[in-house]
N, C-alpha and C positions, 0 to 999 in steps of 0.2 A: 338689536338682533345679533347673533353671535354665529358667525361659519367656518366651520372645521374641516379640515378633509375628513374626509369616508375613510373610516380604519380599515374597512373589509377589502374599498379599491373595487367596491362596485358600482358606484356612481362617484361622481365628483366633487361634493357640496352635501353638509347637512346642513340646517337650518333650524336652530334654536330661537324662539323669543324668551327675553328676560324683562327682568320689570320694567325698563323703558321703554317696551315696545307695547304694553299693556292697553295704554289708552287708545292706542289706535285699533284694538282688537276686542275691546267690550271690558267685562268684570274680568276680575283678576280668577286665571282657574281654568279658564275658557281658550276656545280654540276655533277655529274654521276660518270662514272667511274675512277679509278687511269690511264686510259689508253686516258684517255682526252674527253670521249664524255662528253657533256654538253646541259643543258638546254639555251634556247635564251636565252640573257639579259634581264632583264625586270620582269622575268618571276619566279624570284626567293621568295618563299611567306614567309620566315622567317626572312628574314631582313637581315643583313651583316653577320650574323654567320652562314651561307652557312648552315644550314640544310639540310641532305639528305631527300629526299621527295619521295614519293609512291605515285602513281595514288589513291585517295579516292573510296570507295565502291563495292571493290573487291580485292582479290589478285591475283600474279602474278605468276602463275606454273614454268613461264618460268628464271627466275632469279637465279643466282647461289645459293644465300643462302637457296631455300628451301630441294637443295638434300644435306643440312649440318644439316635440322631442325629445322633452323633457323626459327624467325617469322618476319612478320609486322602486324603494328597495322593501320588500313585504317579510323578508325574512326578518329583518329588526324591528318594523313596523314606521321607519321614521323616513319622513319624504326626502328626499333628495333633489338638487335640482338648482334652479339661476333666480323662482321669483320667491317671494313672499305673501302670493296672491293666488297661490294653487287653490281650486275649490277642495273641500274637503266635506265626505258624504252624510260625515256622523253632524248633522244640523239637530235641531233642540226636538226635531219630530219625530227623527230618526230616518224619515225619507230622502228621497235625493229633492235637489230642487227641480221646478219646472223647466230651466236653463239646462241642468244636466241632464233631465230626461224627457227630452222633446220629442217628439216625431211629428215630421212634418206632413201636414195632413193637404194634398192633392186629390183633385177629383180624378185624376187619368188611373191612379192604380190605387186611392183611398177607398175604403165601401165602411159602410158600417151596418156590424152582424149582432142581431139581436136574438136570444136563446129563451126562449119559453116563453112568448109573452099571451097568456095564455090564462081562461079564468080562474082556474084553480089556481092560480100562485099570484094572480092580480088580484083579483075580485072580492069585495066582502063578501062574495056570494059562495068564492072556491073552499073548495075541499080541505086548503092548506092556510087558510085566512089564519085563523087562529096562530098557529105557530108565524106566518111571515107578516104580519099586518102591523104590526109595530114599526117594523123594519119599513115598508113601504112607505107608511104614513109618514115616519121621521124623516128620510131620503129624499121625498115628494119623487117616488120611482117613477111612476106613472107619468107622471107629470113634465119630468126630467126625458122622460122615453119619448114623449110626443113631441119634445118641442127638438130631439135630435131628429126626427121623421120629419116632422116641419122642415128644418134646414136642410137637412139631407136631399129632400126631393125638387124644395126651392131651385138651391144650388147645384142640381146634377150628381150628387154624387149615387152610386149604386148601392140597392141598402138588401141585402138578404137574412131569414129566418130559420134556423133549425128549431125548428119544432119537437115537441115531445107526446109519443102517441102512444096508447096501450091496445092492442086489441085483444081478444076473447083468449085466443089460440095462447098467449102469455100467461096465461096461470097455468099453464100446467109447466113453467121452467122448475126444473128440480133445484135449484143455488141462490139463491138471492140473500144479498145485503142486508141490512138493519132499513136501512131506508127506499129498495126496490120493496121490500115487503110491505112499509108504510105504504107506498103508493096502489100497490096493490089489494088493499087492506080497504084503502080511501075511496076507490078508482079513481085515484088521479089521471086525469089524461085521457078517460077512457073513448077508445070510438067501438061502434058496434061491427068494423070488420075494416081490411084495408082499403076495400072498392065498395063499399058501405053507408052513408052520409046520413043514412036513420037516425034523429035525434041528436047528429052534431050542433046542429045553429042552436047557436047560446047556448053548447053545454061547458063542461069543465074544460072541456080540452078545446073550446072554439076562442079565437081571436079577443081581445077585451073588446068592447064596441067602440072605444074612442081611435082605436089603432087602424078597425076597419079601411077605415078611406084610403090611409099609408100603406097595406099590404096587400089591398085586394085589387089597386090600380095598375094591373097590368103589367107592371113595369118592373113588382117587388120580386126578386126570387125567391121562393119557399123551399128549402130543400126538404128533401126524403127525412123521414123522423130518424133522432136518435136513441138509438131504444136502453142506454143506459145513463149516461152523464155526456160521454164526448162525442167527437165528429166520429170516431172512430168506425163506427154500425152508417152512417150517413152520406151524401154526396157532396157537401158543403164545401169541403177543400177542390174536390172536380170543379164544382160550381163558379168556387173565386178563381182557381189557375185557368179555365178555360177563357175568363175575362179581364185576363191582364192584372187581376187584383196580389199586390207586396205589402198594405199596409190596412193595419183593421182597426175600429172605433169597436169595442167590445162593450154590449150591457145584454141586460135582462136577467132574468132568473133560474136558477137561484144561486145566490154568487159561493156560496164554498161547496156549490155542488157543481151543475151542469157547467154555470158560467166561469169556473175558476177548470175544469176539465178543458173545457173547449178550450181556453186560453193556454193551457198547458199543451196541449197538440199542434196547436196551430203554431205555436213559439216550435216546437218541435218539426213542425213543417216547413219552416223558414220566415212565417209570416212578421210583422214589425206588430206589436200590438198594444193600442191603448187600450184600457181599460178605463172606464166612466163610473168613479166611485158613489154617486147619486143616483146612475141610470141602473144600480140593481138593489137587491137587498136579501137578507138572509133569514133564515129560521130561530126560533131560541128556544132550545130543549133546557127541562129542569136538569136533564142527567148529563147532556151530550156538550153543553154551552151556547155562547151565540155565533150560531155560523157565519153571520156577516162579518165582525169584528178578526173569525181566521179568515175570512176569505181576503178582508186586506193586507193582513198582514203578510201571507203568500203573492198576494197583486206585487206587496213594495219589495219582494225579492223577485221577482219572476217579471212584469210585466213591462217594456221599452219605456211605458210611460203608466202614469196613475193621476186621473185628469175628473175634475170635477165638470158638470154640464155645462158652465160658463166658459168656462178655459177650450171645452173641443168645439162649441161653436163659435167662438171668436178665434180659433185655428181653421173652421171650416169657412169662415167669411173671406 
């Protein structure tokens, strides 16, 4: 390894590897950490002497070296600093690791908020089967959702639902979307009025029946519907700040819609939020693409964490 002064004299230390430091870092090419994650081939922009590289035009909270002090310098792109052990984000998946994006999951102010779970977008039966039932089956959503209600109520933590409703009075909005018009088009979601309950049990917009037990025990809170994608029309954020809730287990559906919305406001509300890449799934239009596939790809820029169902409940145990 080879260290220079900083030309620029805005940090202390740059940090080259050269061929001899190679075995300790994986194939020749490659970069990140001493524990082997690496950037693709191809993709290395300082030439054969393997510079350690930092994302350009911001920094990275999340990295070991800033709870040492340490800096980077993002205007040249090249880390700065005392180790040679810095995590570095660009790994072979392109996500961060679970180390760097933790959130520590507490019953006192953890809850986990589940967004539409709901027949039309569960059910072989729903309105929306066809378009999401790949994505569900592949995920094991369903399945993945119950078993965070499982623990969740096992263990105390508090679990709430924004639901998604359509009443009568809603077709006559004059603006709608590509996909408010789908739903309305479907009746996705439909109820026959807001103080109403004609014909909800077991329809499109009633509960899956396995969820039943977990939301109807008294204990779940349901909030007020959101009548487009986010909390925004809703009381769901009232709901958590009323109950001391700073950090969210985020699933349901449908993830590059409602569920990637919600998680966008609520990061905008202050909230900490994991996102459970199993516990949702997405649509796949021939024209539009697969919604699930953007909805992660926005999770692993947006969301404090991106946790599959095993990982958030052996954080919730």
């Amino acid at each position: 390894m080879q260290t220079t002064d900083d030309p620029a004299g805005t940090a202390t230390k740059v940090q080259q590897f050269t061929d001899a430091d190679r075995p300790a870092m994986g194939q020749a090419g490659t970069v990140g950490r001493m524990t082997g994650s690496t950037l693709p081939q191809g993709t290395h922009p300082e030439g054969e002497h393997g510079t350690r590289v930092m994302p350009l035009g911001r920094s990275n909270p999340h990295t070991a070296h800033a709870a040492q002090g340490e800096t980077s310098c993002y205007r040249t792109g090249i880390y700065f600093g005392r180790t040679s052990t810095v995590a570095n984000i660009y790994h072979a998946s392109g996500l961060l690791s679970r180390e760097e994006r933790q959130v520590e999951l507490k019953k006192i102010d953890t809850a986990v908020v589940f967004i539409d779970p709901q027949n039309d977008v569960l059910s072989e039966d729903g309105a929306n089967w066809d378009a999401v039932g790949a994505s569900v089956t592949e995920n094991r959503t369903v399945e993945n959702m119950e078993r965070i209600f499982e623990v969740a109520k096992a263990d105390g933590y508090e679990v709430f639902i924004s639901p998604h409703y359509f009443y009568p009075t809603d077709s006559g909005w004059r603006m709608d979307g590509p996909l408010e018009t789908s739903e309305l088009e479907t009746h996705t979601f439909a109820r026959a009025g807001q103080l109403d309950l004609t014909g909800f049990r077991n329809s499109g917009a009633d509960w899956l029946d396995r969820f039943k037990p977990y939301i109807e025990d008294g204990r779940t809170v349901v909030a007020s519907p959101h009548k487009v994608f986010g909390p925004e029309t809703n009381d769901l954020v009232l709901q958590l700040r009323k109950r001391g809730i700073q950090r969210i287990i985020l699933g349901g559906m449908l993830a590059n819609m409602c569920v990637e919305s919600h998680m966008r406001h609520l990061i905008e509300e202050g909230f900490e939020v994991a996102v459970v890449r199993d516990a949702t799934a997405g649509p796949r239009h021939p024209v539009w693409g697969d919604g699930y596939q953007a909805a992660i790809i926005n999770y692993s820029f947006f969301a404090h964490a991106l946790l599959s169902t095993d990982e958030v409940l052996d954080g919730m145990h």
